[in-house]
N, C-alpha and C positions, 0 to 999 in steps of 0.2 A: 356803467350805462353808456357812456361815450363810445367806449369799445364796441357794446353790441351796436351801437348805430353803424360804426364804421363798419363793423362784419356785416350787417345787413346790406351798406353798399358795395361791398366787395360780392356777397353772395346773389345779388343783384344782376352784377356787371355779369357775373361770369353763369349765371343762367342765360341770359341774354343771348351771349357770347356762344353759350354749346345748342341755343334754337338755334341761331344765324349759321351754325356749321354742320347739324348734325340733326335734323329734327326727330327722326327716328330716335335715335339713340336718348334724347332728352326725354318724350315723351312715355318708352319704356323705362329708365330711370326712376322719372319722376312717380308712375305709379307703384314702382317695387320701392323706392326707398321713402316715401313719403311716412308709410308705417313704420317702419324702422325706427327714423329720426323721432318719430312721436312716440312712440314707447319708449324711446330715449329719454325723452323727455318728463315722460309721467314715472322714471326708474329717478330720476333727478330727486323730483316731488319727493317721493316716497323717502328719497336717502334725508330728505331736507329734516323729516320727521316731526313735525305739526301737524294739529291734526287738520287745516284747510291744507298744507302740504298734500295729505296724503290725500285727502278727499280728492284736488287737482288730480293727483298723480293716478289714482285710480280713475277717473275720468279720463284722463289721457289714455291711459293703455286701453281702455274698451273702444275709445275711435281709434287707435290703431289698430285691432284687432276688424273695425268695420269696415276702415280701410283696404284692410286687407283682403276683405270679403270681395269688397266691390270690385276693390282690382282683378279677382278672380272672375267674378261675374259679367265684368266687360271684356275682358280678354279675347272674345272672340272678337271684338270693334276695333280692335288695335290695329289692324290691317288696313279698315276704310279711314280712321284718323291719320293713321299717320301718309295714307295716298290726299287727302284734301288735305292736310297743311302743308305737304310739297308740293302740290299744288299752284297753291293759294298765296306761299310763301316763299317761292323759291327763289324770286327776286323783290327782295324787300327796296322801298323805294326809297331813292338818292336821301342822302342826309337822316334817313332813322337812326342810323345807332349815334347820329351827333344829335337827333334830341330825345333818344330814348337815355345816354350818359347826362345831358345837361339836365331830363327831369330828376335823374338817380340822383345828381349832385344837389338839385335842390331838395330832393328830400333829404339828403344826410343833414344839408344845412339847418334845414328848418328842423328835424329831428333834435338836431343837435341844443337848439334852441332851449325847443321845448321839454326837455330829458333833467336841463340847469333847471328851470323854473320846476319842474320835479323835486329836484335834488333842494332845491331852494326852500319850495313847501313843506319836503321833508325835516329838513334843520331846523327852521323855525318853530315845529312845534304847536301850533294851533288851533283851533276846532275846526275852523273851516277847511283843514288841510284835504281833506277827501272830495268834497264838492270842488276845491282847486283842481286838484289831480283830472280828475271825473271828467272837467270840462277841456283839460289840456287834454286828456286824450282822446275825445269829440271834438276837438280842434285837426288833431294829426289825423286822426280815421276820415274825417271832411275835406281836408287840403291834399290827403294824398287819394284819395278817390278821384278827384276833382280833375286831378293831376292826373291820373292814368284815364279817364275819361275826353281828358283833352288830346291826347294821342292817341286815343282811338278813334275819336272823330277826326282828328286830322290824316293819317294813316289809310281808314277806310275810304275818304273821300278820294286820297290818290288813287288807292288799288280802284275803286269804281271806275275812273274813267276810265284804267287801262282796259277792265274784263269787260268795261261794255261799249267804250268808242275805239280802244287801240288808243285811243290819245296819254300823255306826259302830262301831269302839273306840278308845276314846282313847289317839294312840301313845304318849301318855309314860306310859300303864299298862302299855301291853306293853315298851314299852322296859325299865321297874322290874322288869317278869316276867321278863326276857330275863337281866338283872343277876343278880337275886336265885333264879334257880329255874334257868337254860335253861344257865349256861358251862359246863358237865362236856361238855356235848354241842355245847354251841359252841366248847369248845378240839378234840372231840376232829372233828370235821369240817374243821376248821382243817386239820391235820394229814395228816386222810384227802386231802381233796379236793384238795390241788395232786400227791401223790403218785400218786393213780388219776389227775389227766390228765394226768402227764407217762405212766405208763404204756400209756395208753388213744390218745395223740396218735403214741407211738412205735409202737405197733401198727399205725393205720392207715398210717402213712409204710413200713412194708417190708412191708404188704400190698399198696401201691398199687405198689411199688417189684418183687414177685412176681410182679402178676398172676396169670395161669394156671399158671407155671413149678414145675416139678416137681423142680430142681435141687436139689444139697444144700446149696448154700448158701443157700437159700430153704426148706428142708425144712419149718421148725420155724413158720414165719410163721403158718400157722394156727393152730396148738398155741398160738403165744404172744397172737392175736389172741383163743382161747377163753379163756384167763387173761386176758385185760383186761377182756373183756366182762362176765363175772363179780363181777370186781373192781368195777367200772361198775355195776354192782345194789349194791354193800355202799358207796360211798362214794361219792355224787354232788351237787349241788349241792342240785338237785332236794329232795332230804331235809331241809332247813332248813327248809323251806313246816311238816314235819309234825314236827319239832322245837317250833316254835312254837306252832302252833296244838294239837296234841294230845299235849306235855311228855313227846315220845317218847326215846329214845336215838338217837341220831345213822344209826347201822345199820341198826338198828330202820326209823329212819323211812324210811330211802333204799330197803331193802327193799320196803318196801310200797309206795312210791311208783313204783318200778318196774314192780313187781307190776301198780299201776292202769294203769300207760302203756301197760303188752302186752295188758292188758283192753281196750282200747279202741282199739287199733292206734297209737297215738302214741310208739313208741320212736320209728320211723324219723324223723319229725317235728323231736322235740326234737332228734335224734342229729344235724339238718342245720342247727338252731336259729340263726342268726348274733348273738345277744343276746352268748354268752359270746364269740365272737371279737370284738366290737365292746368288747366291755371289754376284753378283753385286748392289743388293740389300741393302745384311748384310755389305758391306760396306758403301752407302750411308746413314742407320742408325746407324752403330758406328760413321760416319763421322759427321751427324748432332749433336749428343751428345757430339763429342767435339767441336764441335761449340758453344753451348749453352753454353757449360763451359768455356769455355775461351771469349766467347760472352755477358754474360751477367755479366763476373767478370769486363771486360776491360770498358763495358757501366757504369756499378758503378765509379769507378774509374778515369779512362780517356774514355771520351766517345770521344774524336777526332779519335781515334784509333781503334773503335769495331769495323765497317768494315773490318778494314786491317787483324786483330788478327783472327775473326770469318772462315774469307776467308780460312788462313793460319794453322789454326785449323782443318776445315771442308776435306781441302786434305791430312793434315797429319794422320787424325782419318781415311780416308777412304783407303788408303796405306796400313796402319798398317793392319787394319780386313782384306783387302783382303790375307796379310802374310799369317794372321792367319788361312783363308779358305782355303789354297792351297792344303791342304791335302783330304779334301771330292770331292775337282773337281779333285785331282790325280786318288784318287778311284775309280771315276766312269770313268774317261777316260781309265783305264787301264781295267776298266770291256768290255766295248763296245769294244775296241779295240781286246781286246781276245776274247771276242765274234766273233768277224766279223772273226778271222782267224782261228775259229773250231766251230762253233755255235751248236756242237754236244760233248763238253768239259764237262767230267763226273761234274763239278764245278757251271755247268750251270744250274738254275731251267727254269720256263715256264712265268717266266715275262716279256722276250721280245719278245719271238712269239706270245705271247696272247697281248702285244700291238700292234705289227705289225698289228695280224689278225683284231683287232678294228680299227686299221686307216683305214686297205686298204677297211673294210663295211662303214667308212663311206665317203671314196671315190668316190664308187659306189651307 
């Protein structure tokens, strides 16, 4: 387990490392091999041969195989993603990768922690040992969100001044603001934002799953797609830009920012944005890679245990990469966001009106 912590910061570092040199190339990477490594993973399972093994394992290869879909289905978006994250990103600002390493190093640290008290609970043998575990890793899922939320707020607030006054701020000031003024509202977007897009993600899948269908077991699909959308204005990523920069409340700012995006026609924009599937992504492939290392060392050795190890692996590796990513999704939220509030900002070229103008032909 120690090991996958280590791999998980090593595969951290070095996704990091090939966004800061190479975004193109990460960003098609990350969605060809994302399926891969997760069919990798659910062949793991499957060799482990239990039957929650296999059950996993057969779970895993069918989202690889979605994966794959999707990757297919956006393909044609690869072009405008990867023109706004060079954009957006091409000059990351002074001091990120010395605190995009120093978050990575504290998650190994605290990983590391918490993996022994794993290993602890597991030796001893006790009833309570699962409600232990359970909370330890609702501890790690908390602190490294928290974590990569803090650099995104810090991150976003720099890129803002640049794309919308030309002005410098020195990030280890906003980082200190971030610490010392901004966590009320960086714990509580924490919280909001994976919860609105597991709701927001399930809504489009039984809308697309609907269609036009009028049946009753489809009845509700829109009703339930107006509660996401909603939801979607109160708690989105988006809202961290205005956290930062204007020491809003969390809701507060995700509202407004909203508010700016329909001002300017840019929901539907953001709403097809492939920034956050690309992290979300680049996380589930450092995730499966430390699964397989800590997966296939544990199966050698004690195979009673690769299940539990691989599990424990797979969320620690996928924590960590998203740390690591939080700096290219700052980028580009702080672009859009400045955008939507001068979209005539001398800083601005014609990559987003000339997307705009292609959705709305092929709207019509």
């Amino acid at each position: 387990m120690l090991t996958s912590v280590a791999s998980s910061g090593l595969v951290a570092l070095t996704w990091q490392w090939i966004v800061s040199c190479n975004p193109s190339k990460a960003i098609r990477a990350c969605f060809w091999l994302s399926p891969l490594f997760t069919c990798s993973v659910g062949i793991l399972f499957l060799i482990i041969g239990s039957a929650s093994g296999s059950a996993i394992g057969v779970i895993a290869i069918v989202c690889a195989f979605i994966q794959s879909l999707y990757t297919c289905w956006v393909n044609p978006r690869f072009e405008y993603a990867l023109k706004i994250l060079s954009v957006s990103a091409a000059f990351p600002p002074a001091k990120t990768s010395f605190f995009v390493v120093l978050s990575i190093i504290f998650g190994v640290v605290y990983s590391s922690f918490l993996v022994s008290g794993i290993g602890g609970a597991t030796a001893t043998g006790t009833g309570a040992d699962i409600l232990f575990k359970v909370l330890i890793l609702l501890s790690l899922a908390w602190t490294l969100q928290v974590t990569k939320n803090v650099l995104q707020v810090t991150i976003s607030r720099v890129k803002y001044i640049h794309f919308a006054y030309g002005g410098d701020l020195d990030t280890g000031i906003a980082f200190r603001d971030t610490i010392n003024h901004l966590m009320g509202s960086v714990s509580i977007g924490s919280a909001l934002v994976p919860i609105v897009g597991v709701i927001r993600g399930s809504a489009r899948t039984i809308s697309l799953v609907a269609g036009d269908t009028d049946e009753f077991l489809f009845s509700c699909a829109s009703c339930y797609s107006s509660i996401a959308s909603r939801l979607g204005t109160l708690g989105n990523r988006w809202g961290f830009v205005h956290v930062g920069v204007y020491n809003k409340g969390f809701v507060q700012a995700s509202v407004d920012t909203w508010d700016l995006f329909r001002r300017v026609e840019l929901e539907m924009l953001i709403d097809s944005d492939l920034t956050g599937a690309f992290c979300f992504l680049s996380g589930i492939a450092g995730a499966a890679v430390c699964a397989l290392v800590g997966g296939i060392w544990t199966l050698a050795v004690h195979e009673s245990y690769a299940i539990e190890v691989s599990i424990y692996a797979f969320l620690i590796g996928y924590f960590m990469c998203r740390v690591a990513l939080a700096w290219p999704q700052a980028c580009v939220s702080a672009y859009y966001v400045a955008y939507a509030e001068n979209p005539q900002g001398p800083r601005f070229d014609s990559t987003i009106p000339a997307r705009l103008q292609e959705l709305l032909r092929y709207q019509t």
